[in-house]
C-alpha positions in Angstrom: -10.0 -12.6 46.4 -7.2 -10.3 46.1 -4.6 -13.6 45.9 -6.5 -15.3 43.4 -6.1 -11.7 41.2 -2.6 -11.6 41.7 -1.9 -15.0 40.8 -4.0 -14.3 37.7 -1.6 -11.1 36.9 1.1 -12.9 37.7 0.4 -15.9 34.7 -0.8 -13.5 32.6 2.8 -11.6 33.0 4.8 -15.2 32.7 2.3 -15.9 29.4 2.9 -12.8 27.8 7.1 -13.6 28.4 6.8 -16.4 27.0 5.1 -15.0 23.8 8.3 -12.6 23.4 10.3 -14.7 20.9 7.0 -15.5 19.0 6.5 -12.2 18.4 9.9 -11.0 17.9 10.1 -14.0 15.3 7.0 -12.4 13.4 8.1 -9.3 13.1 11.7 -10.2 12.0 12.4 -8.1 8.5 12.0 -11.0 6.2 13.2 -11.5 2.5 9.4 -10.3 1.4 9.9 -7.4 3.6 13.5 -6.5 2.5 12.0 -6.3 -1.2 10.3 -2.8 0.2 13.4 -1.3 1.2 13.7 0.5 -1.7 10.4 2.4 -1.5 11.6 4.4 1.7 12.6 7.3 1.5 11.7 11.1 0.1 10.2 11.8 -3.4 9.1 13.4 -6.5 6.5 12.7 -8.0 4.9 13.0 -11.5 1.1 11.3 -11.9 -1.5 11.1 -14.6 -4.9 10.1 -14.0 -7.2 9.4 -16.4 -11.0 9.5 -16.0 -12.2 7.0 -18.5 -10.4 4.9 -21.3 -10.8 7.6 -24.1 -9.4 10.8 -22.7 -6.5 12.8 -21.7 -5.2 12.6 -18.7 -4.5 15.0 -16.0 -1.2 15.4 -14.9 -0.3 16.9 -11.1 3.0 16.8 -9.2 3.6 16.3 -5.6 5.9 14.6 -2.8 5.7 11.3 -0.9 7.3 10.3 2.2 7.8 6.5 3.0 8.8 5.1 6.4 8.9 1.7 7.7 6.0 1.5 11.1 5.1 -1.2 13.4 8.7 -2.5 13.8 9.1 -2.7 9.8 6.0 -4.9 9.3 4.7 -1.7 7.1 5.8 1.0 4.7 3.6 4.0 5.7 3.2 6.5 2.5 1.8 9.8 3.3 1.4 11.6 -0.2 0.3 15.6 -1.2 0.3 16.4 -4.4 -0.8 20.0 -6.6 -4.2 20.9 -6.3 -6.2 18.8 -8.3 -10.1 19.5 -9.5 -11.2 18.5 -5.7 -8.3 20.7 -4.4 -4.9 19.5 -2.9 -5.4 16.1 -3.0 -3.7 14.3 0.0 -3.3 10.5 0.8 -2.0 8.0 3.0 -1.4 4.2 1.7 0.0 0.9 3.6 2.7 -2.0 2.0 3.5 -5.0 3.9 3.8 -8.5 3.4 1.5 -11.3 5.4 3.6 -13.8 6.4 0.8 -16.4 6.9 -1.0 -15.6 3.1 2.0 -15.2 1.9 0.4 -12.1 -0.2 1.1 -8.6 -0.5 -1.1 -6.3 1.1 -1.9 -2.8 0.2 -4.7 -0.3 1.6 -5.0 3.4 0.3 -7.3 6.1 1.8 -7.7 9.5 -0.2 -9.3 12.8 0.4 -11.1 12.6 -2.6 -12.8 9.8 -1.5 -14.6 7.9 1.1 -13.5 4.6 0.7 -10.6 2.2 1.4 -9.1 0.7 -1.4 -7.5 -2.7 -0.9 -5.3 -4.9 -3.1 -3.5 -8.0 -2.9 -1.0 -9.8 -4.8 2.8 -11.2 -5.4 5.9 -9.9 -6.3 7.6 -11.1 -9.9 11.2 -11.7 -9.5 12.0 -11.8 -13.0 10.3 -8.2 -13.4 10.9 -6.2 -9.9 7.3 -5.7 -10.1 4.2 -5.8 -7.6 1.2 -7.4 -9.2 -1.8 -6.6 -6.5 -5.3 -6.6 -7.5 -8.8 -5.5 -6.0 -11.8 -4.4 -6.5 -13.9 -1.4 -5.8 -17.7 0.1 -6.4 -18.3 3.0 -8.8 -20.9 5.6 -8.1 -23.3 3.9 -9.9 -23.3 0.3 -8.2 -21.0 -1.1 -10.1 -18.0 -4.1 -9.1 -14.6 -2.5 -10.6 -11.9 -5.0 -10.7 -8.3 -3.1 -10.0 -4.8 -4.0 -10.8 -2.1 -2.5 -9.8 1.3 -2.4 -10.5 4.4 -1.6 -8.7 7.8 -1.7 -11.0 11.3 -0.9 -9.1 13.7 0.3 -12.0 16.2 0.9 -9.8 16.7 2.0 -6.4 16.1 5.9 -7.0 12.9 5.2 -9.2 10.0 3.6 -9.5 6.8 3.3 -11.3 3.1 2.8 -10.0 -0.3 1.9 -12.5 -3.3 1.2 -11.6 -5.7 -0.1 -14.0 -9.4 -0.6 -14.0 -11.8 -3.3 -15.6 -15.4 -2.2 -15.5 -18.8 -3.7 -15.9 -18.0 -3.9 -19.8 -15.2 -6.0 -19.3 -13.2 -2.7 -20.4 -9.6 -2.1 -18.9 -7.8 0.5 -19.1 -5.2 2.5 -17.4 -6.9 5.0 -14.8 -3.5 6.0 -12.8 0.2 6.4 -13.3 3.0 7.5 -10.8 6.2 8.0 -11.7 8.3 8.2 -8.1 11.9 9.8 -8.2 13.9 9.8 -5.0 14.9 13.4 -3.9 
């Protein structure tokens, strides 16, 4: 018995070799990757939210740190910001690129929530600009459909909005963050 498990370690060793370039291959930092380069780093930033088409937004200020994780397959954004209605608000978001949908992917988790928003979408050349949409539930039921936009003016800023389409068929702008590298 104990030969045929170390003959079965011992393939399972030479398989998992053999998958080395395969995997170093995939997470090579590819053009669609190299686009996010210029989201890393430390910054400032300035955000309005708006809680329905009509009013005034709110405006806070805050920090957010990007990093590239899991061998540069991911920007990790870990965001605080001034205390809000709910308190500080605090949230953590993930940007990478899927090689095999060829889509951007982005998921965001906040403390003001208890939900995952996800989003998916291209990049526009001509415009520096992430185009990612979703969709999300409001508290009464209801489908949201959510677009989001990503703009890189330059290398030391960048700007982030988010808007919703409701029920109505209604959009309207429900988030904007203005990012400004420190």
């Amino acid at each position: 018995m104990s030969n045929i498990l170390v003959s079965l370690a011992a393939a399972l060793y030479v398989g998992m070799l053999a998958m080395e370039p395969a995997a170093a291959e995939s997470a090579a930092h590819s053009p669609a990757n190299a686009r996010l380069d210029a989201l890393v780093g430390e910054w400032k930033t300035a955000i309005k939210v708006w809680d329905n088409p009509d009013g005034e937004p709110v405006s806070l200020k805050g920090q957010t740190t990007r990093q590239w994780v899991l061998g540069g397959r991911f920007i990790e954004e870990r965001s605080e910001n001034d205390t809000s209605r709910e308190g500080r608000f605090q949230s953590i978001a993930y940007l990478g690129f899927d090689k095999e949908t060829r889509l951007y992917e982005r998921f965001w988790m906040t403390n003001t929530a208890t939900r995952i928003f996800v989003e998916r979408g291209r990049y526009d050349p001509e415009n520096n600009l992430f185009l990612l949409q979703g969709s999300e539930t409001s508290k009464d039921g209801a489908v949201i459909s959510t677009t989001s936009e990503l703009k890189v003016s330059s290398p030391d800023r960048h700007i982030f909005t988010a808007y919703v389409t409701g029920a109505s068929g209604l959009r309207w702008k429900q988030l904007e963050i203005v990012y400004s590298r420190k």
